[in-house]
N, C-alpha and C positions, 0 to 999 in steps of 0.2 A: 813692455815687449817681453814676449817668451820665447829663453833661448834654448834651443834644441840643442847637445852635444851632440858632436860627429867622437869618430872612434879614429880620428885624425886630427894629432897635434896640431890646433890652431886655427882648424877647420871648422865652423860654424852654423848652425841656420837659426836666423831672427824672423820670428811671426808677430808682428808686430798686431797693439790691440787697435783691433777695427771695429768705428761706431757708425752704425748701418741706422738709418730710419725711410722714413717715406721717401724721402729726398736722395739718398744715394747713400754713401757712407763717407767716412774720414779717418784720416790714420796718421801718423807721424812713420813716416819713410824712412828719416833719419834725424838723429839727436847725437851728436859729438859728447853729453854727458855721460848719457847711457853706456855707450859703445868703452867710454874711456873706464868707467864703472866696470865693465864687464868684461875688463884687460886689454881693449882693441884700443890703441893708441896708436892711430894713425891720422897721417893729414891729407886729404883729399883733394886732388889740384889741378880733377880733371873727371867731366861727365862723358860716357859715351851714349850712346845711342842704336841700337841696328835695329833695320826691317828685314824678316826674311819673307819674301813673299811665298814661295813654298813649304810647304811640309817637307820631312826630311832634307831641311835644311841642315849641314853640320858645317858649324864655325870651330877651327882651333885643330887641335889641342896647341895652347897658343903660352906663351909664358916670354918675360924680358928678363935678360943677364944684369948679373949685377955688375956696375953701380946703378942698373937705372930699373930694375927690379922692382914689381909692382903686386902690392896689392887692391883686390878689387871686393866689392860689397856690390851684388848684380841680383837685379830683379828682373821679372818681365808683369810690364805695364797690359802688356794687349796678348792673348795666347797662352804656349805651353810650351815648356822645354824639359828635355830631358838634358840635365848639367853635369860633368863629369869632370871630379877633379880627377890630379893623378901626382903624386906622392915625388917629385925629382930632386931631393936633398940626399947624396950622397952620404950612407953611412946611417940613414934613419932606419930604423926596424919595418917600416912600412914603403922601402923605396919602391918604384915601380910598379906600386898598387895604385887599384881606383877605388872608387866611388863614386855611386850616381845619388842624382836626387833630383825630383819632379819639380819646378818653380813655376807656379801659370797666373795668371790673373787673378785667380779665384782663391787660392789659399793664400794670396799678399804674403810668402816667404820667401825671402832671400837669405843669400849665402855669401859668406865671408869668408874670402879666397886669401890666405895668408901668402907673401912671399915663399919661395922652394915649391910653387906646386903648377904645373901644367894644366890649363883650363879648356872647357872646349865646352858645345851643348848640342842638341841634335833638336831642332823644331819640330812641334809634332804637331801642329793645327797650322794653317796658312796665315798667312799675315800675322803672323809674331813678331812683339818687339820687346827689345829686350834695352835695359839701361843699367848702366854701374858703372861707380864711380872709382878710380883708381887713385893711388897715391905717387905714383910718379909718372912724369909727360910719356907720351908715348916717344919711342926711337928706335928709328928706324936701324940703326945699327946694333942696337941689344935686342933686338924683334929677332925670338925664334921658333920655333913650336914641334910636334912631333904627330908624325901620322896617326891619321885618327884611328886606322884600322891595324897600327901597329899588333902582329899574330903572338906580340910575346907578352902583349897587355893584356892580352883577353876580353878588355871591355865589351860589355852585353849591350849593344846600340841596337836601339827601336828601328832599326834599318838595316839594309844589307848594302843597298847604289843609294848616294847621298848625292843631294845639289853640292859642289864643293865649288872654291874660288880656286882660280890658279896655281896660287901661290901653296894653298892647304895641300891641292892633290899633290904635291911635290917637296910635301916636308920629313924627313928624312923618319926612322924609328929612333925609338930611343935608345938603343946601344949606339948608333950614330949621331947621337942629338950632340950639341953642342952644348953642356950643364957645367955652373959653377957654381952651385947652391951645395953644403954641407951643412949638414944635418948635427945642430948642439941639443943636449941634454938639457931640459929646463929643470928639473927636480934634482 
């Protein structure tokens, strides 16, 4: 597996190697060795799954408080997403920043979403599905997230009017978000 550096602490993309023949191809998705090789020690204790049926679909920008704070390692099995983290550990050099990155079918890379970061993606082909795996159950009571079109992000979204669910169009900006992730120094 080739790991791509992000220019964000902890942030990650794995390409993993893919063996194509007549037949289709094969790949190793995931290996708990590797990952723990490669500083990611975490334990995975939940698959999710989503369908979006349309294009500019945008799920998120979505994150859990801690104690129940989750990391997630997210591909898309069928489609294309444009993914977009965003930086919400108080006190890090890079707070309130994003970054995007393409994940679709075709180039088999996912991204490894550290705890402190707000996640979200914007579908950009119909019938996208997207899966990854997190490391703490979902909960409903640490469930919070931040407008996706927050004007103080600047996020560059492949959209202007997105499909949203109920709950997304009405999740607050991040100077009003509800954040308890601080940002340590690892060096």
């Amino acid at each position: 597996m080739r790991v791509i550096e992000t220019d964000f602490d902890g942030v990650i993309i794995l390409e993993p190697i893919v063996h194509e023949d007549t037949r289709g191809f094969f790949m190793e998705s995931y290996n708990d060795r590797l990952l723990s090789q490669l500083g990611i020690s975490v334990r995975f204790v939940q698959d999710n799954h989503s369908l979006s049926i349309k294009a500019g679909t945008v799920r998120g920008l979505h994150y859990q408080l801690h104690p129940q704070a989750q990391a997630k390692l997210v591909r898309v099995t069928r489609g294309v997403i444009y993914d977009v983290v965003v930086d919400i550990r108080r006190g890090s050099p890079t707070f309130g920043k994003w970054r995007s990155f393409i994940l679709s079918e075709h180039n088999k890379r996912q991204l490894f979403v550290p705890k402190g970061f707000a996640h979200g993606f914007c579908t950009l082909v119909p019938n996208t599905e997207v899966q990854y795996k997190v490391d703490a159950y979902y909960s409903a009571e640490y469930d919070r997230g931040i407008f996706w079109r927050d004007p103080d992000l600047k996020i560059d979204w492949p959209v202007t009017e997105a499909v949203l669910s109920e709950k997304d169009a009405s999740l607050p900006l991040l100077n009003n978000a509800h954040i308890n992730f601080i940002w340590e120094r690892t060096s």
